[in-house]
Every structure is written in C-alpha cells, then in structure tokens.
N, C-alpha and C positions, 0 to 999 in steps of 0.2 A: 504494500500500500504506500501511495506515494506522501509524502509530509503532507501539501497540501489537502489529501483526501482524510489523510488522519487528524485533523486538523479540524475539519468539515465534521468528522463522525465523533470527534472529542464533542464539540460543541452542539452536535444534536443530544446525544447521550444526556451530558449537562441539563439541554433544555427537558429533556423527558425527568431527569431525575427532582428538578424543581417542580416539574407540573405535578408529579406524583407525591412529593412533599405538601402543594399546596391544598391538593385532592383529601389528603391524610389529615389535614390543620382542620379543614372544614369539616370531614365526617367528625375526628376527635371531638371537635367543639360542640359537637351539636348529638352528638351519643353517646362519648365517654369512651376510654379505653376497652370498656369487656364486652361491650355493646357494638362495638364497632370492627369489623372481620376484612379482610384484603380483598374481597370480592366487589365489598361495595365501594372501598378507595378507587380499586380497578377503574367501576362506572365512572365514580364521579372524573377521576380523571381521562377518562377516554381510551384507556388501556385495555389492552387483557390483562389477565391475571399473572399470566406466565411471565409479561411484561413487567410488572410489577415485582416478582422474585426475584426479577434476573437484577433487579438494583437494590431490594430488601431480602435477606433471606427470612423475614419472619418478621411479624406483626411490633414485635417490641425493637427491633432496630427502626423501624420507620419510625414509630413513636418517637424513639432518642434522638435520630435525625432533624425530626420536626421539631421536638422543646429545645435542640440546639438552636436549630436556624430562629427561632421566636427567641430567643435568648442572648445569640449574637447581634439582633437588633435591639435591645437596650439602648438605650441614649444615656449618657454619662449623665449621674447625679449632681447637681451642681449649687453647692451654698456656699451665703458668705462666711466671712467670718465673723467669730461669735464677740469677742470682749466689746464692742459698743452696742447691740442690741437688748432690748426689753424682748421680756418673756414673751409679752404679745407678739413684736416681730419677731421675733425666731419661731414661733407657732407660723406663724402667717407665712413665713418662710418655705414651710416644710408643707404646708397647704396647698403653696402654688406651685414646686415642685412634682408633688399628686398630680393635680391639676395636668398638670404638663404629661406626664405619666401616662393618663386617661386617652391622651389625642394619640398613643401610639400604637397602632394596629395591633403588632407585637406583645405587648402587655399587658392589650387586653385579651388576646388569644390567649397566652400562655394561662393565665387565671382561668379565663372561665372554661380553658379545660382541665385544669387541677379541681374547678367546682363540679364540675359532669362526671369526670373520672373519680372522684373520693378517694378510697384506698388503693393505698400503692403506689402513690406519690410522693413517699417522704422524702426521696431525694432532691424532687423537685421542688416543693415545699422549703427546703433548706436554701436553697438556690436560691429564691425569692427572697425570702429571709436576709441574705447575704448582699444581696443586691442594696435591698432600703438600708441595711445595719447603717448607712453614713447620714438617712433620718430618722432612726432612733435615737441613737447616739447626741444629734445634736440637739431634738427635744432632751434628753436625758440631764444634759451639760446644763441646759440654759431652766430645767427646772432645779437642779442641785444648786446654781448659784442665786432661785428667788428663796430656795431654803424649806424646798416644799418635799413632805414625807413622802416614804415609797416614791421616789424619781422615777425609778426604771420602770416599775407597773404603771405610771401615770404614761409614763411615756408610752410604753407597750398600749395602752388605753388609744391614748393619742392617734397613735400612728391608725390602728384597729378603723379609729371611728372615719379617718380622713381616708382610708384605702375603699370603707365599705361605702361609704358616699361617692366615690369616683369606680363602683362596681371592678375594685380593683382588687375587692378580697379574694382568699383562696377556699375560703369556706370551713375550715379545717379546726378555727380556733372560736372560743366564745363568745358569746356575741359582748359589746363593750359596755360594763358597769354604765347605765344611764347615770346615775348619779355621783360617780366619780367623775365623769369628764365632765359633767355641770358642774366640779367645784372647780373642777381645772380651769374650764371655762371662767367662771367667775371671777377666779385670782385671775388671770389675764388681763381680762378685757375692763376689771372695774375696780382694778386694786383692794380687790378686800381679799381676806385671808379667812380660807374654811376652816375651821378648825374642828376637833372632837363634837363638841359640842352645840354646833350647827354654824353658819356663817356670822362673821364678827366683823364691824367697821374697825379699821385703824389705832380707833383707840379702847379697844376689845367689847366694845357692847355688840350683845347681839339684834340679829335683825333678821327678816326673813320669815317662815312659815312658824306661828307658833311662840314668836319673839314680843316681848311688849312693843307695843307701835311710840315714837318716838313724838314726842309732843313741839 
C-alpha cells in the first residue's frame, strides 16, 4: 500500500472510530451502561456490528474510550487568587466556574451518564471528583479563613448544591443538607454568623424563626 493510500485509510478508520464513539456517548446517555448492548451502538452509528469489534473488542472498552474522549474535553479550571476576596466572592467564584462547566457538551455527557449508569462507576466518579478538587478546595480555604465550622463539609455542601443546579451532578452522593447551605448562604451574603443556637446578628442577639423580634 502506497503512503498516500495509507494515509487515506488511517484517516477513514479514525473517522469511523469517532462516529462509533459518538454512537456509544448517545446510547450510554440515554440507557446506561447495562442497558445498553453493541448492536444498538452499531444502529445508531450506521455500522455493522462486526464493524464495531473490529475497533472495540467488547462493550467496556468502548465505554472507557468514550469517558476518555468526554474527559479529554474538560476545559481547565480556572480561579483567582484567594488573599483579597470575601467569602461571598470566592462562593460567586466557584459559581460561575459551574456555570461555565454546564455550556460544555462534554461535562454534561460524562455526568449524566455516571447518572443513567449508577453502579460501576466509581472510577469515574473519582475522576470527576478530581477534576473540581481545585473548587472544593478553594471554597474550603476561603470558608477556614471566615472561621466557619466543618469547612470541608460546608464546602462539600457547596460544591453538591452549585453542581446539582447546573445538572452537573453524578447522582451518587446525598442530596445537600437544605439547611446547612442556608446558613452558609446566610454568612455570605448578609454577614451574620449561624451559630449553635440559631442565626445571631454581629453583636450575638439572635434573630430569625422563633427569635424575639427586635423593637
């Protein structure tokens, strides 16, 4: 075979191995791993079946294929940096990194097929995990320095509530203490401080559900 012909059949190959990848992204998403068989990838991408071996030997390489390629499409995380920011902006921070997260094909695919698939995903599950660890982390930092308990679970809370709002969750984990992130929330956005005892103004009286009302 001359270079140029190989050349020619490198790049059909290529193009059938991505249509058959893209084939795989669609059924996964919309069936789940154990629900989902090589016959029907075949259809949707326009293959035979046999076409389909000759580039996967078996249902779980396609799969790993596929949360790569959704995976290698990530967009870098990107924040500032933290010693001049208030708690609010560093929340709002990691919000609008979300935010950004949500417009990308890629991450919304790989989610909502770890949600369809359930079990048997904890590798990929970890993966995602590792990906945000640079917005946990930075909720984390900038709740430790307002001085607020349990950092790391508020943050975990945090992250929870800003992924499942941008259908960005994986499904895997609990849904987020409503009433934790309302205190989080609260410390934030209106400087007062939750404390034990219910929500307390600055100068410790309390207020809120249940609080004497303030004359």
């Amino acid at each position: 075979m001359s270079s140029g012909n190989r050349l020619r059949w490198e790049r059909a190959r290529e193009q059938t191995r991505a249509a058959i990848i893209e084939a795989a992204s669609r059924a996964f998403e919309a069936t789940g791993y154990d629900d989902t068989c090589m016959n029907r990838i075949a259809q949707i991408a326009g293959y035979t079946k046999t076409t389909v071996y000759s580039h996967f030997r078996d249902k779980g390489r396609l799969f790993a294929a596929m949360m790569e390629s959704h995976a290698s499409r990530f967009p870098l995380i990107v924040l500032p940096s933290m010693p001049m920011l208030a708690l609010n902006e560093a929340l709002a921070c990691v919000a609008l990194e979300i935010q950004k997260l949500a417009q990308v094909s890629a991450c919304r695919r790989y989610c909502a097929t770890i949600r369809r698939s359930g079990r048997g995903m904890g590798f990929y599950v970890e993966l995602w995990a590792a990906y945000l660890a640079p917005c946990r982390e930075f909720v984390h930092v900038a709740l430790v320095r307002e001085g607020v308990e349990l950092a790391k679970l508020h943050a975990d809370l945090y992250l929870q509530l800003m992924l499942r709002a941008n259908s960005l969750h994986i499904g895997l984990s609990a849904e987020p203490d409503a009433q934790a992130v309302l205190n989080l929330f609260q410390r934030a956005f209106s400087g007062k401080t939750s404390l034990n005892g219910g929500f307390h103004d600055d100068a410790g009286s309390p207020y809120g559900p249940g609080s004497p009302s303030k004359q």
